[in-house]
Structure formats: C-alpha cells, structure tokens
C-alpha positions in Angstrom: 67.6 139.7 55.7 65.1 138.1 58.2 67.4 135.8 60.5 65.1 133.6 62.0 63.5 133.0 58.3 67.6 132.0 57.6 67.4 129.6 60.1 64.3 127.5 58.8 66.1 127.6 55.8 68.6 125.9 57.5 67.5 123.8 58.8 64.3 122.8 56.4 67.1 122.1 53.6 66.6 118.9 55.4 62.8 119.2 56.3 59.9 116.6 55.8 57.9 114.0 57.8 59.0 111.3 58.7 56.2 109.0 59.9 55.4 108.5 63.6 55.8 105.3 65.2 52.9 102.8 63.4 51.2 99.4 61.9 52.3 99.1 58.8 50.4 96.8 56.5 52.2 94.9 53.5 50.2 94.3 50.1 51.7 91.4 47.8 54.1 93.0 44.9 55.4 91.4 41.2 57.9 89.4 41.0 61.1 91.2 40.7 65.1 91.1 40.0 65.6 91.5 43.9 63.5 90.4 46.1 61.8 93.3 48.8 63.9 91.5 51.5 67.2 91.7 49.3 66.3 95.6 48.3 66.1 96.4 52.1 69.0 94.6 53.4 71.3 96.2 50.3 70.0 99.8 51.0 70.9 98.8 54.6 74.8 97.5 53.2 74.9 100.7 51.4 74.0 103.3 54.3 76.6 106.1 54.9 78.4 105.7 58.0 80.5 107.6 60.1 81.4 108.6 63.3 82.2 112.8 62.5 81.2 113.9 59.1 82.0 117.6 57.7 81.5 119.6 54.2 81.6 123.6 53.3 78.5 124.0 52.7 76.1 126.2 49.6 72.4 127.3 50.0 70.7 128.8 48.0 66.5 129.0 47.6 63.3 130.9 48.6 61.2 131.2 51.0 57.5 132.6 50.7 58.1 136.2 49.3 61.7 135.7 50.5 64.8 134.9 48.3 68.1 133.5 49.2 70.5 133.7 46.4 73.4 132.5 47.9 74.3 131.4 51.3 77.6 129.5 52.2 79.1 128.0 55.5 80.1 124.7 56.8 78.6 122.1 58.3 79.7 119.7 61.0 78.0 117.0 62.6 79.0 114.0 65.5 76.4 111.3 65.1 74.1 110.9 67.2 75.8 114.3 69.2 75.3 117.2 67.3 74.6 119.2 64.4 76.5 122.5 63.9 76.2 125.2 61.4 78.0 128.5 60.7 76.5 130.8 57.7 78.1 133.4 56.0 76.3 135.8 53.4 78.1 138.7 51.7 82.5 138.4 51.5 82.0 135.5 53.7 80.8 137.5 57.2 79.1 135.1 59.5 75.7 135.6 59.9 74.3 133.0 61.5 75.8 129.9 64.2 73.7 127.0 65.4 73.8 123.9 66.9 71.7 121.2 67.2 71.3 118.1 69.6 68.7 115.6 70.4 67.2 117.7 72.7 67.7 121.4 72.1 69.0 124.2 69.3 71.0 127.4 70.1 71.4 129.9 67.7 73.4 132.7 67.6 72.7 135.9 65.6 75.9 137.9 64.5 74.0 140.4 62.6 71.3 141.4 65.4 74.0 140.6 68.4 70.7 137.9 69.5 70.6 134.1 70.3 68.4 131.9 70.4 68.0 128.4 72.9 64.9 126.5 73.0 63.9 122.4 72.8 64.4 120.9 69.5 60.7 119.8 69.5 59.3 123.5 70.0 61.5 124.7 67.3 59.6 121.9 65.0 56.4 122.9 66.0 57.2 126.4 65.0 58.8 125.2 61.3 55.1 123.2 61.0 56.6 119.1 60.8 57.8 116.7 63.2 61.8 115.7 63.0 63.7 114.1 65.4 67.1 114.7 65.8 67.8 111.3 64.2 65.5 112.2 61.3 67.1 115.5 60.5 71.0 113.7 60.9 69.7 110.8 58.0 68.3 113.3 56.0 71.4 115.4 55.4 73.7 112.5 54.2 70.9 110.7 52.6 70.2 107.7 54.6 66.5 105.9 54.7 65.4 105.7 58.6 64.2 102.7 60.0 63.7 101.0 56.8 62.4 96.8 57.4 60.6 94.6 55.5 57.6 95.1 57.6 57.1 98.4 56.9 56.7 98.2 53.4 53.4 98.2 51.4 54.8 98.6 47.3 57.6 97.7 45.7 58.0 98.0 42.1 60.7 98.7 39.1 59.8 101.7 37.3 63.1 101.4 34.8 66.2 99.6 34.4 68.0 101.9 36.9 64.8 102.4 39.9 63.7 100.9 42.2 60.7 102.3 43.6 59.3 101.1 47.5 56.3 103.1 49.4 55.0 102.6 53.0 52.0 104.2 54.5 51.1 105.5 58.4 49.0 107.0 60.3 46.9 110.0 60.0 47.3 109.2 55.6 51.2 109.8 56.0 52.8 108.2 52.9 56.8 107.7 52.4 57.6 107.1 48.8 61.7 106.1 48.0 63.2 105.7 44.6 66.3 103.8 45.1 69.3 103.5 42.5 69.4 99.8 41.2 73.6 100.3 41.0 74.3 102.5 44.0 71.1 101.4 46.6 71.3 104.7 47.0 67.9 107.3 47.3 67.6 109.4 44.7 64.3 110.6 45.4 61.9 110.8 48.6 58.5 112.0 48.4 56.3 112.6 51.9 52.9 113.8 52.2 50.8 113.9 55.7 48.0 116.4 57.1 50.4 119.0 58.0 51.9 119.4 54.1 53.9 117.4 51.6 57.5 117.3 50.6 59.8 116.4 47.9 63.7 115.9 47.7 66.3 115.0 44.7 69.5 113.6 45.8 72.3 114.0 42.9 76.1 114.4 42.5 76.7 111.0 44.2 80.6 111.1 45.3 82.5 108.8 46.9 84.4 109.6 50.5 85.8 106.9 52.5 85.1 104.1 50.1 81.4 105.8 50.8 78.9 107.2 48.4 77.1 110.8 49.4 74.9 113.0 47.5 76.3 115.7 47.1 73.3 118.4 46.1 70.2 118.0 47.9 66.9 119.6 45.8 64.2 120.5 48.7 60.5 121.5 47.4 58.5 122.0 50.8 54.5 123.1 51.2 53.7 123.3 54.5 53.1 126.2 57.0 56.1 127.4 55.4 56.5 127.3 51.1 60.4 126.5 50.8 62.3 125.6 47.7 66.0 125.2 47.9 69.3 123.8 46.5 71.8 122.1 48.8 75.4 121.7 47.7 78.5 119.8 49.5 82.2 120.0 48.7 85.5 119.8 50.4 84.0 117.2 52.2 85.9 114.9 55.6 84.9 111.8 57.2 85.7 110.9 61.0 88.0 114.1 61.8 86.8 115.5 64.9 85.8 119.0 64.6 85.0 121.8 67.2 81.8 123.3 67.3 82.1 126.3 69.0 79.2 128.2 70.3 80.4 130.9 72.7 77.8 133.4 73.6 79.1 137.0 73.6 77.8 139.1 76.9 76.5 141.8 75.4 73.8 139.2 73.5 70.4 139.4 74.0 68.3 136.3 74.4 65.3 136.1 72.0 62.2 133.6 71.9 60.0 131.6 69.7 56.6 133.9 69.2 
C-alpha cells in the first residue's frame, strides 16, 4: 500500500474548494417559508460547536487505480489547534500518524520507518485544491464556512424537507448547499472551480452534547487526484482533552514532497 496515496485519502475525505476571499453578487429569489436572512442566521444557531472533539474513525474508498477497502483509526481534533490522525489497516497495526495545524502537517510512516513535515499550503498544492486549516476543521463536522447574507446569489426550496442556497466567486468557483428544513443542517455540498469539482453527502445525523453531527461523510472528488470515499464516525466525545502524540523515532528518515 502506497502511504503517501493513504494520506491524501486522509485527508481528501474532507477535500474540496472552498472559495477564495471575493465580491459576491446577490440575484432576487421567490418568496419563501424562511426568509434568506432567517435560513442563514438558523444554519448559524445550528453550527456544531466545541472546544475538543474526537470519534474512531472508518475509511474506506479508491483512489485512481488504487482501492482502500477498509481503513480504521481515530481522529482527534482541538479547534482552531490541531488535527490528529492515527490509521491502522490489517488486525488494527498502525500505519499511518499525522497531525495537522494552521500552518504545517507531520506525518509519520510506521510501515516505511519515514516522516514527513512540510507547510500545510505546500501539502495542498500537491493534493491539487486550496484548504485552509479552518476549511478542512468545518468540513469534517459538517459546518458551512463563512456563510452571510451577502454572499448569497440563489435560494430556493426544492421539497418540503430542502432547502437549497448557491453563491458564486471568482475564477467561476460555485458553492452549492442543500440544507435540512428540520435540522439546518447540510446534507449536501457541491463545489466546482478551474482546478476540479467536488461532491459530498452528509448522513447518519446523531446527536452529542445536545449537538447534531453527521455521522458518514460520502466524498466524490475529480481533480488532479480521482477520489471516492466513505467516511464513518462512532464512539464519538465532545470537549475531553486528548493527547496527540507525535514522537519521531531516531532511526526515521525524513522524506519530502516531489
């Protein structure tokens, strides 16, 4: 198995793009059961929150010629801090060990006795999409970045249950949300730009703290890299400090983004 193609999996289970800072122009939309301004400030009320958040974790997908059948692990994360992932493959042997913060990600390869530490943003370049560590943190409990009135060009009901908003950037970068009419929760994100397009399913809403979180995350990705995956949670904790321990064994050799 091809660790560093483990690793995009990794860490693409939550990649897409997120549009860069721009104009946004709003068009005029039907009358509705909410207003746009109501929609957006009860997505807002109903935004996961936490201070530590942590779930074993289940992957399983492919990539290119490459198939994953079943990865498992946990995940940790401090928000706002870190990010911090240990993989295990066969009878639950770690593989993989990494660690993200706003500025840089170390990985550490059990398997090949290698690590990895370079900037977050060359390690984005390399996957083919821009995230920023806040990007990549909302996308893995299912929260909507930056979402204002403002920034919205569409907003319309497409059933009972969905409601659907879309805003446009820069460079034809498009964000399309559908948002549950009962939980203001999204249940489906579509993004498309010049680099590629992406499309995610959240599902298995379950409630922790008095909190909703999707629970399985469905990732279709085209871009420099063709990823499909399923993302699962369970045994999940909210605001229990966790270690993430990243010690670097002396015999490991440091390896580099080609």
């Amino acid at each position: 198995m091809n660790k560093k193609r483990v690793l995009i999996l990794l860490l693409s289970g939550a990649v897409l793009w997120l549009p860069s800072c721009a104009s946004w122009r709003k068009t005029p939309h039907a009358d509705m059961p909410l207003s746009l301004a109501q929609l957006v400030e009860k997505v807002e009320e109903n935004a996961f929150r936490y201070e530590w958040f942590s779930a074993r974790l289940s992957l399983q997908g492919e990539m290119g010629n490459s198939t994953f059948p079943n990865l498992g692990g946990q995940l940790r994360m401090e928000k706002d801090k870190a990010i911090w992932i240990s993989a295990n493959a066969f009878l639950g042997m770690e593989v993989v060990r990494l660690k993200i913060t706003p500025d840089s990600v170390l990985m550490i390869n059990k398997i090949e006795s290698t690590y990895l530490a370079e900037p977050l943003s060359a390690l984005m370049q390399k996957i083919g999409v821009h995230l920023s560590f806040s990007d990549v943190q909302n996308l893995l409990v299912g929260n909507v970045a930056n979402l204002t009135v403002q920034q919205i060009n569409t907003l319309q009901q497409i059933d009972r249950r969905t409601y659907r908003i879309e805003r446009h950037g820069e460079a034809s970068q498009m964000e399309q949300y559908d948002i549950l009419s009962d939980l203001f929760k999204i249940s489906n994100l579509r993004k498309s730009g010049l680099n590629g397009q992406a499309v995610l399913d959240y599902e298995d809403f379950q409630t922790i703290g008095n909190q909703r979180i999707p629970t399985t995350i469905d990732v279709n990705l085209i871009g420099k890299q063709r990823l499909s995956a399923v993302v699962s949670y369970s045994d999940m904790t909210l605001n229990q400090p966790k270690p993430m321990p990243m010690r670097i064994a002396e015999n490991y050799e440091r390896v580099y983004l080609r």
